[in-house]
Every structure is written in C-alpha cells, then in structure tokens.
N, C-alpha and C positions, 0 to 999 in steps of 0.2 A: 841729557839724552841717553843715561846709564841705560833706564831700563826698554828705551826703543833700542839700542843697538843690542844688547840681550835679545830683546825676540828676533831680531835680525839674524842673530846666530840660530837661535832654534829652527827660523825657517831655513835657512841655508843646511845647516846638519840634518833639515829632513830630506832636501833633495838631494845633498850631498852623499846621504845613509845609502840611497838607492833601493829603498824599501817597493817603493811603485814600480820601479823600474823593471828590478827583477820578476815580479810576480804578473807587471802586464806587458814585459815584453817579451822574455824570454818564455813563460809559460801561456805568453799567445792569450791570456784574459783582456777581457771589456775594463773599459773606464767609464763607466754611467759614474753619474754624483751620487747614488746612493751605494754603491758599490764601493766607490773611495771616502766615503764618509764613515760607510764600516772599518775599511782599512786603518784611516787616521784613527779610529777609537783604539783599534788593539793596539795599535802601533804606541799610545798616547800611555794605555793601562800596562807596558813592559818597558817603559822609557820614561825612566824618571825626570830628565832634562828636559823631553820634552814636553812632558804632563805638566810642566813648573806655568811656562809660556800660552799665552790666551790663543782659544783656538781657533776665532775668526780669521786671523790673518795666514794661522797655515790649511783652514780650508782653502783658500783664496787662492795657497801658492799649487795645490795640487788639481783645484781646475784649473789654473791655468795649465800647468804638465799635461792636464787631459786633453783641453782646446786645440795644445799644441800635437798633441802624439795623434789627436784623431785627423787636424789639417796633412799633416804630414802621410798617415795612411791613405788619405783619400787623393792626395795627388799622384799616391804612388799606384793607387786602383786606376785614376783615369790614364796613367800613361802620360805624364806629363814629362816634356824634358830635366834632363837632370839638373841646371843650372835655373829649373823655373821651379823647382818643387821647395816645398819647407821642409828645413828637415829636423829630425829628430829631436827631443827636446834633452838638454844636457847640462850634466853638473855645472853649477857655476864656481868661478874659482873665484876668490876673496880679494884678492889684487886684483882682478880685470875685470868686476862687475861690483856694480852700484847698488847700494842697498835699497831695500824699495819696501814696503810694507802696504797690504790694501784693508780695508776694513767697511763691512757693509753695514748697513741702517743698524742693525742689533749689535755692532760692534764699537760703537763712537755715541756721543752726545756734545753738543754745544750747554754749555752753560757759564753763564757770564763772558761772552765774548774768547773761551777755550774751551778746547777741544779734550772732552776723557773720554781716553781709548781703553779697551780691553785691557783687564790683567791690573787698573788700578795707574794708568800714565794719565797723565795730567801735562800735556801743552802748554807755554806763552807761544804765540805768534803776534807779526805783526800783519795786519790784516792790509789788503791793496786794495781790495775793494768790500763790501756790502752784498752778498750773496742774497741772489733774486728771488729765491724760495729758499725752502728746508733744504738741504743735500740728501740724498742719499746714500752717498758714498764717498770713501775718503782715502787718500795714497800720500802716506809718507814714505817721502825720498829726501839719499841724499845727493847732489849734484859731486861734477868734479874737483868743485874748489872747498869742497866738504861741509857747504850750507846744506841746512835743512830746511825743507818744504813741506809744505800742505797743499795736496792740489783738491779741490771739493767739487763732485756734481751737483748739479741743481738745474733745475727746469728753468728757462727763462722765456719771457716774453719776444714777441717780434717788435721789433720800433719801425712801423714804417717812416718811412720816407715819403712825399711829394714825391707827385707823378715827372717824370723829367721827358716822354714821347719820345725815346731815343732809344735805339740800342749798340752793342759794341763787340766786336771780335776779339780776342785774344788768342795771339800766338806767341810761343814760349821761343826765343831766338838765341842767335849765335852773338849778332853784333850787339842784341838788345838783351835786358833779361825779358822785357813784355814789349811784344808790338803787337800796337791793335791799328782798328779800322781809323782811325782819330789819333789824327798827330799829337792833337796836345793832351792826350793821355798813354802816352811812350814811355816807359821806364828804364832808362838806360841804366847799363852797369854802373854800380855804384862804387865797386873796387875797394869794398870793403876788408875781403881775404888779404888784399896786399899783406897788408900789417900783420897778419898771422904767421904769414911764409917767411919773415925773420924774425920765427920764435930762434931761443938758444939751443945750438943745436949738442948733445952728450954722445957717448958711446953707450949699446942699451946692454949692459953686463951680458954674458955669457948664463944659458940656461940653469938653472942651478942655484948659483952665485946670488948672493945679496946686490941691490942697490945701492950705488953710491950717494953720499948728501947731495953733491952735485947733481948728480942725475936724477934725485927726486927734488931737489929746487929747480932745476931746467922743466924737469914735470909740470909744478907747480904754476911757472910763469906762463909755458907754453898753454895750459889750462883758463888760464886770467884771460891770454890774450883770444884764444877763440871762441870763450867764453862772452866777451866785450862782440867779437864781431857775428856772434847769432844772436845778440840784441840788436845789432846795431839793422841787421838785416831786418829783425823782428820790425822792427820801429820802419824802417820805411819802408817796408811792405803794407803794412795795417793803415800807411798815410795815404801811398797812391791807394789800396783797394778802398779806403771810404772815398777817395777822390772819384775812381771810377763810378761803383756805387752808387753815391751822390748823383751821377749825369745821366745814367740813363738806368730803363726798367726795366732790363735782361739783358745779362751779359752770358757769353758762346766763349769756353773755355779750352781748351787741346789740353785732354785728358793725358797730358804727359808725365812722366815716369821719369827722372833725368838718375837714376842711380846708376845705370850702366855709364856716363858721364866720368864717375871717379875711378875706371880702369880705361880710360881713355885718352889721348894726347887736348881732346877738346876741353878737358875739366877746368883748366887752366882759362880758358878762353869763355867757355860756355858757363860759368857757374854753375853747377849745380844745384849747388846747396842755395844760393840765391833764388834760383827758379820755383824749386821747393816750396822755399819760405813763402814766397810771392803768388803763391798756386795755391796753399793752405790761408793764406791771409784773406783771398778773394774768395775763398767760399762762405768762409764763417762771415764775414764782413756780410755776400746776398742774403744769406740764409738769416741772420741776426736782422737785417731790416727787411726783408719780405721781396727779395727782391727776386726776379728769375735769374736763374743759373743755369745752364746745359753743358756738359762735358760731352766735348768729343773727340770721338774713336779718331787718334791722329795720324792712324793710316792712309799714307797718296796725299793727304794733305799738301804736300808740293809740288804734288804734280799734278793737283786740279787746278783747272783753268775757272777763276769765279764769275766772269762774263759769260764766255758759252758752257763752261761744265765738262768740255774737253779735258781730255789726262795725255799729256804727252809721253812717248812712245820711248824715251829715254830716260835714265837717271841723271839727275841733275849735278852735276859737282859742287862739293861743300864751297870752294872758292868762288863757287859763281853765286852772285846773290840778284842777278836780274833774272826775271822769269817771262822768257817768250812764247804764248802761245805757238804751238803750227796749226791750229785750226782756223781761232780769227783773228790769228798777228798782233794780239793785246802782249803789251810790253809796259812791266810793273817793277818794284819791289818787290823782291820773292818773299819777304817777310809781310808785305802788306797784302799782296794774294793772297795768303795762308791763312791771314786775319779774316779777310773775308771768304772765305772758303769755310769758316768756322760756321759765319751768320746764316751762309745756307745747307751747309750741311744739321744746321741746330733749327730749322725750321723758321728761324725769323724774318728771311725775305726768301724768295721763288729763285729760285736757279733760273739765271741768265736776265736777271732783271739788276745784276749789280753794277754792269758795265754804265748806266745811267744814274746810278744812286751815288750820294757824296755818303765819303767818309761820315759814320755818324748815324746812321739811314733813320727816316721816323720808323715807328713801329706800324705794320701791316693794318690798313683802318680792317675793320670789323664788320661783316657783311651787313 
C-alpha cells in the first residue's frame, strides 16, 4: 500500500497547505468546480509533490472542502442554531483522521477481478461479495485497526418479496432498542457495548508529548474491541430488519436522530449507537426489496394518544413508561403507543380506527 498511502499524503498536504482556504475564505471567493479545478491546476504546475500524485482523487478531496464550506454557509445564511449548523471544513491532522481516498469512473478500472487506480496502483482485494453492475465509484479507506478497504457504488436491482397484507410501526426506545406495533418483532437490547466499556484503560499523554507503547497497545485493543461490537450490532440489525421486512409491505419508522444520546446520562441505557445501526439497517433492507418505508417526524410522538389522536396536556416523565390518555382513558405501553402513533401518522391506517386494530393491522383495502 506504498503508493496509496503516498497519495494519502499528497491529498492531506493539499488541505493541510491551506491553498483553498485562504483564497476562498479569507478573500470571501466562490467555490464552483470549475473554479477549483482551475485552482488545483496552478496549484499542481508550482508544486512538484503534488503534480507527482494522480489528480482524481485530490479533485475529489477539494469538492468535498466545497460541499462542506458551501453547507456550512448556508446554515449560517438561514440562521440556524449554533449547535445545529455544520461548520467550517478543517485541516485534518495525521493521528486523528483516517485516510480515505475517493476515485470516480475515469479514475479506477476493474480488470481481472482488481482494482487499477490512478497514478499506475494496482490492488489485491478479497472480494465479499459480486458487484451487481459496473461501479461507478470507488473509496479506499483505511479503518482503525489499520485494514484496508474497497467500498464500490453500483446500481443494484429491487428483489421483491411476497406480499405479506401487513403493516408495522416502529419506535426507537429506552427499554427497547425497537418497539413496534407486533410483539414478536421487538428488538431488545442486545448489550452488546458491555464488553467495550472494559476496554484497557491508559493515561492519554500530555499535549505535545509522544505516545507511550502502552498507550498505543491500549489504542490498539480498545479499537479490536469496538470494532468486534459495530459488527456485532451490524449483524443483528440486517437479521431482525429482514425479519421485519419479510412480514409485512410497509413499515412507519421514527425519523429519529439518537446523537444527542452520547452527551447524555441516557447513552448508557438508550444505545445509541444500537438504534442507529438498526435505523440504517431497516431502510436499506425496504428499499433493497421494494418494500414501503415512511419516516416520521418524531415530534409529540408521545404524547399522541393512537385511539382518539388526543395529545395530553403534560410532559410525560422519562420514568414513566405507561401512557394514559385523559381524553378516552386508553391505558398502554408508552413504547407501543408511539409504535402506533407511527402507522397513522404515516398514513397506513385512519386516526382513531387503531383502538380496534390488533397489533400487526392488515393493510387499508383499496377502494
């Protein structure tokens, strides 16, 4: 991997150089691609180190810089909160960022089952799967335990599925990582993190200061092991969402967000990172067999009542997990309310027809 981690430096010494930086931020210019296209040429014909290295992949890294510098202006034009906006796009430093390379259709070729990239690299990989078309596009990376990747786009087909007349709520929980409207597609915590939270613990040197061997073998391990547990989440996320999938033809998802989770005492309790995974699993899984999917706005979600559609007039305490109407005295699961609070706020059954519907409900006949 001599000559990928070589271009890895060329692309990092470009954003490192702060060539873009200066010219489109402090002199207030545009980032259009044909703008930074010109830029990268001078920059390419007075920079011998960097003229050496192929130039698909440091186009690649300087729109992204643009993508990032123009999101970032635009939430700071709409006025958006400070803790909601993107900011600023920034050097990356060499210890705390992963290398990553991207390359599009004129920068890669497959031939004989490997990958020649720009600049004359030549790939082994071992392949997991049989790519469904041609790619497009191609991102070498490397992970934190210092493997190397090939991730490739490619267009792929829908596989449907058999009709299954069902559909299903999903709410993202406290006690649960998924509760839906149907008990026996519940996904309980699997308590996977456990084992991560006694990685070995080191003193992290003083600013400045070198590494100690210890303290990059405590790295090391610490990396193995939560490495093992975003598989392990991977894997039984992708099993319940075919399982769900599999049972019914539209699933009502809570469009939730659990990042603010890891500055909070619930992280511990709530998984996060579980939810995540299990949130990202169940769409690819709809979407790859044809199946509906609707995200929604998980706003009041617990405070809508799914029989009458009532919203009670207080906030509900995280310790309390029963949910009492005060309009028509319906007493639930504040987790299995929420679930169905999904199905009709997603359009798949009529508001106030759920207090008669079983877990599971068939799908709406067709006029």
């Amino acid at each position: 991997m001599s000559h990928t981690e070589q271009n890895v430096r060329e692309v990092r010494r470009l954003m490192d150089d702060g060539w873009e930086n200066r010219l489109a931020i402090r002199n207030k210019l545009t980032c259009g691609p044909a703008q930074l296209d010109k830029m990268l040429t001078e920059a390419r014909a007075r920079t011998p180190w960097l003229r050496e290295g192929a130039s698909v992949p440091q186009q690649q890294t300087i729109r992204d810089f643009a993508r990032a510098r123009t999101k970032a202006l635009k939430d700071i034009a709409n006025r958006l909160p400070v803790h909601q906006r993107a900011g600023m796009p920034r050097c990356r430093k060499k210890r705390k960022a992963l290398p990553t390379l991207n390359y599009t259709r004129r920068g890669f070729r497959l031939k004989d089952g490997r990958p020649h990239l720009a600049g004359g690299i030549v790939l082994t990989v071992v392949w997991s799967r049989n790519l469904p078309s041609a790619p497009s596009s191609v991102r070498v990376y490397r992970d934190s335990l210092g493997h190397w990747y090939t991730s490739f786009v490619a267009a792929a087909e829908v596989q449907p599925l058999p009709a299954a007349s069902a559909v299903i709520g999903v709410d993202w929980g406290v006690c649960e990582t998924a509760t839906t409207t149907s008990a026996a597609h519940d996904l309980p915590h699997p308590q996977h993190g456990r084992t991560a939270a006694r990685k070995p613990a080191r003193r992290k040197p003083p600013e400045g200061k070198p590494e100690s061997r210890g303290y990059q073998h405590a790295g090391r391990q610490a990396a193995k092991l939560h490495k093992k547990v975003a598989r392990q989440r991977q894997d039984t996320a992708r099993k319940w969402a075919k399982k769900v999938v599999r049972d019914h033809d539209a699933v009502a998802v809570e469009d939730f967000r659990p990042t603010f989770l890891a500055r909070t005492t619930m992280a511990r309790k709530a998984a996060g990172a579980a939810i995540a995974a299990t949130k990202r699993a169940v769409i690819e899984m709809s979407r790859k067999h044809g199946r509906d999917i609707r995200l929604v706005h998980p706003a009041h979600t617990t405070m809508d009542c799914a029989s009458c559609g009532a919203r009670t007039k207080h906030a509900l305490p995280l310790a309390e997990r029963t949910y009492t109407c005060t309009a028509c005295g319906l007493v639930s699961s504040r987790d299995k309310n929420s679930a169905r609070v999904m199905l009709v706020r997603a359009g798949l059954i009529p508001a106030g027809a759920e207090g008669v519907r079983p877990a599971g409900a068939l799908l709406p006949q067709a006029a």
